[in-house]
N, C-alpha and C positions, 0 to 999 in steps of 0.2 A: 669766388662765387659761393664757395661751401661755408664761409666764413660769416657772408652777409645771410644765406641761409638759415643755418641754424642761429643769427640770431633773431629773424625775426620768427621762430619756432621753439624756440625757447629748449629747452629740454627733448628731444627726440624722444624720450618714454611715454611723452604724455599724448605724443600722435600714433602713436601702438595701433594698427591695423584702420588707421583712420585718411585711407591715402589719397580718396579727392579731398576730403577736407583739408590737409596737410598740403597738396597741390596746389590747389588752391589758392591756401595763405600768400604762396610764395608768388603766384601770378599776380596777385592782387598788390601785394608790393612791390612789383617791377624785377620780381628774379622770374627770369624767362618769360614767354610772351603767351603764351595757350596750354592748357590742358590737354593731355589724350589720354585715353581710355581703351584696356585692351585687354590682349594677357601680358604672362609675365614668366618667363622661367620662375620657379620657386614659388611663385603665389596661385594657389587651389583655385582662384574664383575670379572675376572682374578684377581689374587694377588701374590705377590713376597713377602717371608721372607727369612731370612739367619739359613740354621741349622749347631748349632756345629756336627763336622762329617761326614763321608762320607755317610752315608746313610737315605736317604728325607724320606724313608718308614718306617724306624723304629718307633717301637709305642712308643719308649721312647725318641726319637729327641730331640735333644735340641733347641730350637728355639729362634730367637732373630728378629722382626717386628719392625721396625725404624718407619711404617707409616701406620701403624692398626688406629693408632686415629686419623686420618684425613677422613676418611672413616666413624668409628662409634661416633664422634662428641667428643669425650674425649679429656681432653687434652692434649695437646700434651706430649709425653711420650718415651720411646723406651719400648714395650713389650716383656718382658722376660719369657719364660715357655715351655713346654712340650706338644710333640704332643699326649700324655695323657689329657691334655686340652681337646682335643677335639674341636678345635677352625679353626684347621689347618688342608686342606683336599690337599697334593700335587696330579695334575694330574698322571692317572694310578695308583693312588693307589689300591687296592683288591686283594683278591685273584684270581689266573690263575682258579684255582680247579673249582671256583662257577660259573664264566667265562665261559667255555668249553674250546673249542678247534677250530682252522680253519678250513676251509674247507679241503675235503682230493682233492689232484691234481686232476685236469682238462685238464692242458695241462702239456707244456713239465715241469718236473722234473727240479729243478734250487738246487743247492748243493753251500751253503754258504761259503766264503772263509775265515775264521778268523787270525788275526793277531797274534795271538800263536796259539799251542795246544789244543783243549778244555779237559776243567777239567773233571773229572770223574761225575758231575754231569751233566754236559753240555750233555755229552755222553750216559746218561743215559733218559735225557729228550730227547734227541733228537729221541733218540731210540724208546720212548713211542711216541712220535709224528709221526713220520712215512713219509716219503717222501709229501714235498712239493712243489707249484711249487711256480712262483713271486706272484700272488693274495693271497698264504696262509701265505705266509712272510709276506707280507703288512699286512696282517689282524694280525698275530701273532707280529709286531709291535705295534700294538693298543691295545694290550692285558694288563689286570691288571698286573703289575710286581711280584708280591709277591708267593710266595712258588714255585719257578722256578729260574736259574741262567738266569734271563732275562738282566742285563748289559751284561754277555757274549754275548749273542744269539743277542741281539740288535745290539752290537758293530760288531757282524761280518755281522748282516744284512748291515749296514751302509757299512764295507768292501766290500760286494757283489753287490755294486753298486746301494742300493737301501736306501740311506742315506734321499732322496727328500720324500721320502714316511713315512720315520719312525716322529712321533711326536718329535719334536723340544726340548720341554721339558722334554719328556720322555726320550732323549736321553742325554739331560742336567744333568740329573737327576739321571738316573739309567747306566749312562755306565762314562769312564774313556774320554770319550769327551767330548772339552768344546763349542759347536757352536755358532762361531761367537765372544767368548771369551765372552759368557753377563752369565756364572755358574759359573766357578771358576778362580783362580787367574793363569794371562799364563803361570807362571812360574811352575804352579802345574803337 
């Protein structure tokens, strides 16, 4: 995998601090499948790596960093490893549970429109949650993803016309859209 990387990267100097665009490249040729977006042990600011698979949350991720070493002075490298590392913090990640919950409505009641069915546990959270209105969505947008079908719920936040409010990358990230095309490859 580091082999078929760096060559479609060509030189790793010339991606010097350039890490969704360098993630990027590599999703878009079929090395690993999504983008995430988060912190980083060693990088000061936002940071982009490529994880094998569809899911940036999982504690077992597989992860592939093209431009980790341009950030922590090493040389230059493509890093390979696990979000068992502990190295790799994607935005939203935590748990819903330790989180709480949104606020309960205030004004009018807003009922999100999803683009299937919701699954049985969509139906089930939604249920424990309890009617909300636009500000509880917004807020339930920001919410850690984990131990909830949050790609559901987000994806149909987004349907419900409230796309501008949901986290960019959280959305990148946890639902089956790609904004803007900079997560996964268009043909996915």
């Amino acid at each position: 995998m580091i082999a078929e990387a760096e060559a479609v990267l060509g030189p790793l100097a010339a991606w010097a601090y350039q890490c969704h665009a360098a993630s990027l490249a590599l999703v878009r040729a079929g090395i690993g499948t999504r983008v995430a977006r988060g912190a980083c042990d060693g990088v000061g600011g936002q940071h982009s790596w490529v994880v094998v698979g569809d899911d940036c949350y999982a504690a077992d991720a597989q992860i592939i960093d093209p431009t980790r070493w341009s950030y922590t002075g090493e040389d230059p490298h493509i890093w390979v490893g696990s979000a068992r590392d502990g190295l790799h913090r994607p935005h939203g990640g935590g748990s819903i549970w330790a989180w709480g919950r949104p606020n309960a409505a205030t004004g009018p009641v807003m009922e999100l429109t999803p683009r299937k069915p919701w699954s049985r546990a969509a139906l089930v959270f939604l249920e424990l949650l309890g009617p909300l209105d636009k500000e509880g969505w917004i807020m339930l947008a920001h919410a850690p993803v984990e131990g909830w079908p949050a790609g559901e719920i987000i994806d149909a936040i987004c349907e419900s016309g409230l796309a501008g409010y949901a986290p960019i990358d959280i959305v990148g990230m946890a639902t089956n859209r790609n904004p803007k095309g900079l997560y996964m490859r268009e043909d996915s």
